[in-house]
Structure formats: structure tokens, C-alpha cells
C-alpha positions in Angstrom: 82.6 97.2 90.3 83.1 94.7 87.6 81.1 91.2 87.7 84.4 89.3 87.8 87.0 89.1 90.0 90.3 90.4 88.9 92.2 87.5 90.4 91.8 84.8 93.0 93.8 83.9 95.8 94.0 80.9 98.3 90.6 80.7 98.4 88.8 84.3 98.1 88.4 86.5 94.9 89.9 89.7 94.4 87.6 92.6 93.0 89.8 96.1 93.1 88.3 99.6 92.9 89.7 102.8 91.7 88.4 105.6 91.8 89.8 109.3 91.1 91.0 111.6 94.2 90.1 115.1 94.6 92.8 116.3 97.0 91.2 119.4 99.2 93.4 122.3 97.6 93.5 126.2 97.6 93.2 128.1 94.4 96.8 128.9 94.2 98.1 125.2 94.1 98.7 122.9 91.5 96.9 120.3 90.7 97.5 117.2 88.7 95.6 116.2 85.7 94.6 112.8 87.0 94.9 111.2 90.1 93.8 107.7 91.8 93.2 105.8 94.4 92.1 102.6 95.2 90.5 100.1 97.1 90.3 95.9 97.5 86.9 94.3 97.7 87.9 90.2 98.9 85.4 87.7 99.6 85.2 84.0 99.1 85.8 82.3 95.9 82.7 81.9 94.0 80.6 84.2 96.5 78.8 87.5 95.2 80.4 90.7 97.2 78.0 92.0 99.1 77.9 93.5 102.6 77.7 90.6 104.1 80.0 88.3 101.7 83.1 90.6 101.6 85.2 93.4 103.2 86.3 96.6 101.6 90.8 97.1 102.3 91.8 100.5 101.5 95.1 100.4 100.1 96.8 103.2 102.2 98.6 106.3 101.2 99.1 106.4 97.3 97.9 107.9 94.4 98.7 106.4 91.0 98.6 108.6 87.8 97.4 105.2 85.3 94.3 103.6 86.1 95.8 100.2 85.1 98.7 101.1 88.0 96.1 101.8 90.7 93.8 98.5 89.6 97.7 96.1 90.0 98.4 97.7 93.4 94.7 97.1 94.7 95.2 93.2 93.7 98.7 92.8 95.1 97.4 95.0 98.5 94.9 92.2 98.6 97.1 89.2 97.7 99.4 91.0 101.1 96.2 90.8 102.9 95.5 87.6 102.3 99.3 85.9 103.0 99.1 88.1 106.4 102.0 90.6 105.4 99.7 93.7 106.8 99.8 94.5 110.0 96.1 95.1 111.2 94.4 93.7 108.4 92.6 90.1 108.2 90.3 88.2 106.2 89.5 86.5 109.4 85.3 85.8 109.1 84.9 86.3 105.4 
């Protein structure tokens, strides 16, 4: 994870993580060359993440091909966390 945050939102930094998927396959399928997911790591501004600090959001259901794709989806997945706009999610006692 890097040292900075990424970005910073009302209040609570944004640190995403990517990391590559290994779908569970047969040896008669396809598989693509690279594949990604990611993750959101939000605590308060100006607070080290830590276990206690921050909360890890898995941003659901995609794979991204680019690195750089996955890392912009992880911010804006937190930014949606943040404003409220997913259902189940809150930064409620970070």
C-alpha cells in the first residue's frame, strides 16, 4: 500500500489496492493475460491505516485489464462510499 493517500474526501483519505485475480479455471479455458481487482482502504484524514484506523471496501464484481483503470475505480468506489450512494456500506465509526 503506498504511504500516501491517493485522494482525500470530506474528511477521510483514500488509499486503493489492486491486486491481480486468478479466476479458478479448468485447463481447457481461456485465460486472460492480465486481470485486476481492487479494493478501497478509507480512514480519517491525516490518520495512519491501520486495523483500527480504517476499513477495507471491496469494490464488487469487476475486473479491469489496466492497473491505472482498477486504481480510478477503487478511489471513485470510495468517494460513492463516502457521499452514501452504496447501499450497505458506511464509514460510520472510522
Amino acid at each position: 500500500m503506498d504511504n500516501y493517500p491517493a485522494a482525500t474526501s470530506k474528511g477521510f483519505d483514500l488509499y486503493p489496492l489492486v491486486y491481480k485475480y486468478e479466476p479458478p479455471r479448468e485447463w481447457h479455458e481461456r485465460r486472460p493475460d492480465r486481470s485486476y481487482c481492487a479494493s478501497v482502504v478509507i480512514c480519517r484524514e491525516g490518520v495512519s491505516p491501520s486495523t483500527e484506523s480504517g476499513r477495507v471496501f471491496i469494490v464488487p464484481g469487476t475486473q479491469w485489464s489496466a492497473l491505472g483503470t482498477a486504481k480510478r475505480a477503487a478511489v471513485q468506489h470510495g468517494a460513492d462510499i463516502i457521499d452514501g450512494l452504496v447501499s450497505g456500506e458506511s464509514t460510520a465509526g472510522l
